[in-house]
C-alpha positions as CSV (number, residue, x, y, z in Angstrom):
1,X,-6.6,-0.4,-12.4
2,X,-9.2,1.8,-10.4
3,X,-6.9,4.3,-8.1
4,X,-10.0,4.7,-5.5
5,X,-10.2,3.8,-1.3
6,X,-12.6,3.8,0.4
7,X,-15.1,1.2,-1.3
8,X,-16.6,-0.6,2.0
9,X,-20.0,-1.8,2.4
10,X,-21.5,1.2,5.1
11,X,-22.9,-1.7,7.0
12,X,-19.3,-2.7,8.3
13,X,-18.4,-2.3,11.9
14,X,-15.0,-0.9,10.7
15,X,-16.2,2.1,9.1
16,X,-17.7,3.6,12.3
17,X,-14.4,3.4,13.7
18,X,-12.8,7.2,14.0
19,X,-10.7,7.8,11.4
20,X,-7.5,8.6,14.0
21,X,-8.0,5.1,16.1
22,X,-8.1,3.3,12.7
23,X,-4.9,5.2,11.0
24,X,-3.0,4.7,14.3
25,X,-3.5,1.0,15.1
26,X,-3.3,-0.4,11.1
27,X,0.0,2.0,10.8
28,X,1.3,0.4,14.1
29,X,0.2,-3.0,12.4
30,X,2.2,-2.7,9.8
31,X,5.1,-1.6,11.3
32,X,4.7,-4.7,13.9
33,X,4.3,-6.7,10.6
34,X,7.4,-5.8,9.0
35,X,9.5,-6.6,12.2
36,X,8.3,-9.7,13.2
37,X,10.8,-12.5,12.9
38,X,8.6,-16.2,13.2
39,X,6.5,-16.8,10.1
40,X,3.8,-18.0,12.2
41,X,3.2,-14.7,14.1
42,X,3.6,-12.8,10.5
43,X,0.5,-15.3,8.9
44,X,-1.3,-15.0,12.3
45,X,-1.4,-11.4,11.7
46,X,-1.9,-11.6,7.9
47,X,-5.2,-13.6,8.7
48,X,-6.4,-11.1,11.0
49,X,-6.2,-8.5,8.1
50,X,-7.6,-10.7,5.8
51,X,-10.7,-11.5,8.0
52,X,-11.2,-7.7,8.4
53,X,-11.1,-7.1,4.7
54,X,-14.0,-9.2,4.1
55,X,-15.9,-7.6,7.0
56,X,-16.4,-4.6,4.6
57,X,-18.7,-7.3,2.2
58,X,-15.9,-6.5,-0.8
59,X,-15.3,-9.5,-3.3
60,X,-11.8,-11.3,-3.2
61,X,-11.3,-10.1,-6.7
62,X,-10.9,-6.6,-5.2
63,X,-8.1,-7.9,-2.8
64,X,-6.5,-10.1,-5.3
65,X,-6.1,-7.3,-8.0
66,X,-4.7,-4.7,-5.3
67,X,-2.1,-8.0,-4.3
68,X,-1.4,-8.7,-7.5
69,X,1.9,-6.5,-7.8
70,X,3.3,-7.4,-4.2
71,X,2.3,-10.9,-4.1
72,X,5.2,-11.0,-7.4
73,X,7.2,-9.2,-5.7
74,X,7.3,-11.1,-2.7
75,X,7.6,-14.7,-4.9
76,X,10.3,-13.0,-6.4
77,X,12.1,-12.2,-3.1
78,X,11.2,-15.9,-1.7
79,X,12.8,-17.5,-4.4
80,X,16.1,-15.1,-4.3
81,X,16.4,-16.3,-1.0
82,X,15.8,-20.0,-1.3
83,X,18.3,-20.6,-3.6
84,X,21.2,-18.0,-1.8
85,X,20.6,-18.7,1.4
86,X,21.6,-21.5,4.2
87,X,24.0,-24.3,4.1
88,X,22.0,-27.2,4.0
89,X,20.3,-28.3,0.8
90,X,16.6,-28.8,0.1
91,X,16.3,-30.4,-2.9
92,X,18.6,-29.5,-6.5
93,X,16.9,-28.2,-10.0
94,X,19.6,-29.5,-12.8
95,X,19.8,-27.5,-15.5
96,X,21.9,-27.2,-19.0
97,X,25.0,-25.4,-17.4
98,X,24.4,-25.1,-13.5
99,X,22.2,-26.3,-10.6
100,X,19.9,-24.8,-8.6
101,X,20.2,-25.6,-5.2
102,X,17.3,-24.9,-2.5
103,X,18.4,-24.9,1.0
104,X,16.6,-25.4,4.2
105,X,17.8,-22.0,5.7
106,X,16.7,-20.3,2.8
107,X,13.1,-21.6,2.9
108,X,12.2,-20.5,6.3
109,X,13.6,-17.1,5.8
110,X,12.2,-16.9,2.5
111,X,8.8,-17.8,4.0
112,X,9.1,-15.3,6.8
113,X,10.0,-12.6,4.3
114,X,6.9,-13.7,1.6
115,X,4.3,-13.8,4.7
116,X,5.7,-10.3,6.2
117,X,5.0,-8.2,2.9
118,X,1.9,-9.7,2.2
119,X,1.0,-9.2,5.8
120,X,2.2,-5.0,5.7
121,X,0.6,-4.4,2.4
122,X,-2.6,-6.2,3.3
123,X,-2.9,-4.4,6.8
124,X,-2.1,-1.1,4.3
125,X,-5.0,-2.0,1.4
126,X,-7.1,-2.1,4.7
127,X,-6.6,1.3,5.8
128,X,-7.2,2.4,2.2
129,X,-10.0,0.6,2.0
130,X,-11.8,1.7,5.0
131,X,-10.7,5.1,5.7
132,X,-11.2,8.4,4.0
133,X,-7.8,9.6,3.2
134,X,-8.2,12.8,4.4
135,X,-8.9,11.7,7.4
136,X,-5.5,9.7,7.1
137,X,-3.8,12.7,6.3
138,X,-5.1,14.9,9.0
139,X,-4.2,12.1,11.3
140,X,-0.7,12.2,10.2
141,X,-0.6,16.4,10.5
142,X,-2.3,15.9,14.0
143,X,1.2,13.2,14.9
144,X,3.4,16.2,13.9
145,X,4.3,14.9,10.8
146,X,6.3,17.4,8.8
147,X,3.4,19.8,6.6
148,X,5.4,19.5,3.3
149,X,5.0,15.7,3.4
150,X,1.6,15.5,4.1
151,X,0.9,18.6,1.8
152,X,2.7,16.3,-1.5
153,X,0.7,13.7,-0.1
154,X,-2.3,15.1,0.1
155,X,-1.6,16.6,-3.9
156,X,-0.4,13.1,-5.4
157,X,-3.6,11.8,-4.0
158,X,-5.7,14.5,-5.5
159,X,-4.2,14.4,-9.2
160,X,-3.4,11.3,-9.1
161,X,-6.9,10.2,-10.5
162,X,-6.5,13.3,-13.3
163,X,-3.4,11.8,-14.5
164,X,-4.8,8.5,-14.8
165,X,-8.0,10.2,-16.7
166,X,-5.3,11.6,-19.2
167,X,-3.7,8.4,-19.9
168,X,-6.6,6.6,-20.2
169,X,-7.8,9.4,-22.9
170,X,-4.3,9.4,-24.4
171,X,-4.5,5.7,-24.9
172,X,-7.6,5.8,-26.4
173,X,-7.0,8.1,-29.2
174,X,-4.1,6.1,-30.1
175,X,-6.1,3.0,-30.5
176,X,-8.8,5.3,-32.2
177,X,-5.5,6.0,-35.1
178,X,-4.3,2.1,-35.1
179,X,-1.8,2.5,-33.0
180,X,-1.5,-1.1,-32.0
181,X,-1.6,-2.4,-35.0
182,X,1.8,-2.0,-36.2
183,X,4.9,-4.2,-34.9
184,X,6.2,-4.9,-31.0
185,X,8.9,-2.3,-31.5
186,X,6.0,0.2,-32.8
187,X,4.2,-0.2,-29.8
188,X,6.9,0.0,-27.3
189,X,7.5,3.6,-29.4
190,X,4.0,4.8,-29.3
191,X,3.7,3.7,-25.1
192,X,6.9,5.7,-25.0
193,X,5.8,8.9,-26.5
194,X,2.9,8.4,-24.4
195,X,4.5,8.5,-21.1
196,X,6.9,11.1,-22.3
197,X,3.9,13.8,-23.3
198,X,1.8,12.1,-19.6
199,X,5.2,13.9,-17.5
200,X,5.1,16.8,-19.5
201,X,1.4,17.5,-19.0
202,X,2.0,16.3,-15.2
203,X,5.0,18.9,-14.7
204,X,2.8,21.9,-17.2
205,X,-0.2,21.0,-14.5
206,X,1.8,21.2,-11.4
207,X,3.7,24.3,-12.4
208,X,0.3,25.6,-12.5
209,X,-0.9,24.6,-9.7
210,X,2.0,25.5,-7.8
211,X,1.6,29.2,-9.4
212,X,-2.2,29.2,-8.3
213,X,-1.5,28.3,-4.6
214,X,1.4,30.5,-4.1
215,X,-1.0,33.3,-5.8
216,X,-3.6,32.8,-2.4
217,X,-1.2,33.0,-0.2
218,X,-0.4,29.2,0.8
219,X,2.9,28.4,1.9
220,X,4.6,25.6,4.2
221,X,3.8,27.9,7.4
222,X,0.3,28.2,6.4
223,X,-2.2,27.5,8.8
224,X,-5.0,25.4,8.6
225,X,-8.7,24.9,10.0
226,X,-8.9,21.9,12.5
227,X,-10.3,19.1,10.2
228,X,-11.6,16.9,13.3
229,X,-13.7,18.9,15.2
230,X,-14.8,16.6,18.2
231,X,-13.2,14.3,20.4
232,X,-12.4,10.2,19.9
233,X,-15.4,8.6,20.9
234,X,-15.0,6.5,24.1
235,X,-16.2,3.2,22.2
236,X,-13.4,4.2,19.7
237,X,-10.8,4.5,22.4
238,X,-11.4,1.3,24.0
239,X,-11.1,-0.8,20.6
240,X,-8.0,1.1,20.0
241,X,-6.6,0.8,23.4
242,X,-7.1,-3.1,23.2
243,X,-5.8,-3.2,19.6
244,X,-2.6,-2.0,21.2
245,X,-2.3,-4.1,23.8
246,X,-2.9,-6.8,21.2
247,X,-0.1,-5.7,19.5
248,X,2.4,-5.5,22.2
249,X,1.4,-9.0,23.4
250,X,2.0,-10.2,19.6
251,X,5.6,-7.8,20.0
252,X,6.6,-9.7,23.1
253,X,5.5,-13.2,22.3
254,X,8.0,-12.4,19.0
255,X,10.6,-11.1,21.0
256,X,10.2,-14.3,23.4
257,X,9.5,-16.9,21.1
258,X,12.6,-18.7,20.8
């Protein structure tokens, strides 16, 4: 799967947005997303994203592929829930030595848990998506967040494309030696030693790297050039201003809602 952000269509209103306003609101999104407790709101919201997503002109294959892994996950979760949840059955699955029993309670918080994950890691594949992440990192120094966190961050980002490069090179020369062709358990050896010489390169590189940064000087107290140089744009600050309010409003209305 290709690691990369940042893959909008430069015609997209969304791009143009500064890089802080965007980080903020879409961060705020999510966290809004993940608290919301009617399944309505949570869709309401996961639309929103959605619509935004295709305003950078990228196919639905794109989204779908970086879903792929959460949308399981959250089936997974909705189904745990269905069948644990709640007092009043649904509808019964009879099988050879027990039944499955779907109840009513389950289902609506099952639902409410599917739509608020896919709704947090859409909002999240949009601020990939359409945002530089260094300008996502800088953001986060500029909110005080500690330098050590963004710093790993900022390094697992950066190498995380080199260690995908090596895996994808290791993997080839093992196909290049018929190293798929012999049985399942061969395989599962083969991915094994794979993985096993990937984290030793990975902690060889970083000991490295660590070596050569300490060697300039850098340290967690290290200080650092101002990576945005001029001021939000007013344009900027009134769509993020209203995106707040929005927000709120959808905050309240949950809080209300009864």
């Amino acid at each position: 799967m290709d690691l990369s952000s940042y893959e909008g269509n430069g015609d997209s209103p969304l791009l143009h947005i500064d890089g802080r306003v965007k980080t903020g609101v879409l961060l705020a999104s999510v966290i809004v997303a993940s608290t919301l407790t009617h399944w309505m709101l949570a869709l309401a919201l996961w639309a929103c994203a959605v619509g935004l997503f295709f305003s950078l002109h990228l196919s639905m294959r794109k989204l779908l592929v970086r879903l792929l892994i959460p949308l399981s996950i959250a089936w997974v979760v909705f189904l745990s829930v269905l069948f644990t949840q709640g007092n009043h059955a649904l509808f019964a699955i009879p099988l050879k030595w027990f039944t499955l029993t779907a109840r009513q309670e389950g289902a609506m918080q099952g639902l409410l848990l599917f739509v608020r994950i896919m709704a947090a890691v859409t909002l999240a594949t949009l601020l990939a998506l359409s945002t530089p992440m260094i300008e996502i990192l800088e953001t986060l120094r500029l909110w005080r967040i500690p330098g050590v966190m963004v710093d790993i961050a900022d390094l697992m980002y950066r190498y995380i494309f080199i260690l995908q490069d090596t895996a994808h090179t290791m993997r080839s020369a093992q196909l290049s030696r018929m190293g798929d062709s012999g049985s399942w358990a061969h395989r599962v050896a083969d991915t094994g030693n794979i993985a096993a010489s990937l984290m030793v390169k990975s902690l060889d590189r970083s000991t490295r790297i660590y070596n050569a940064m300490a060697a300039r000087g850098n340290s967690e107290d290290s200080t650092e050039l101002r990576f945005f140089t001029r001021p939000i744009p007013s344009r900027d600050k009134m769509i993020g201003g209203a995106s707040a309010a929005a927000l709120l409003l959808l905050a309240i209305v949950n809080l209300r809602w009864r």
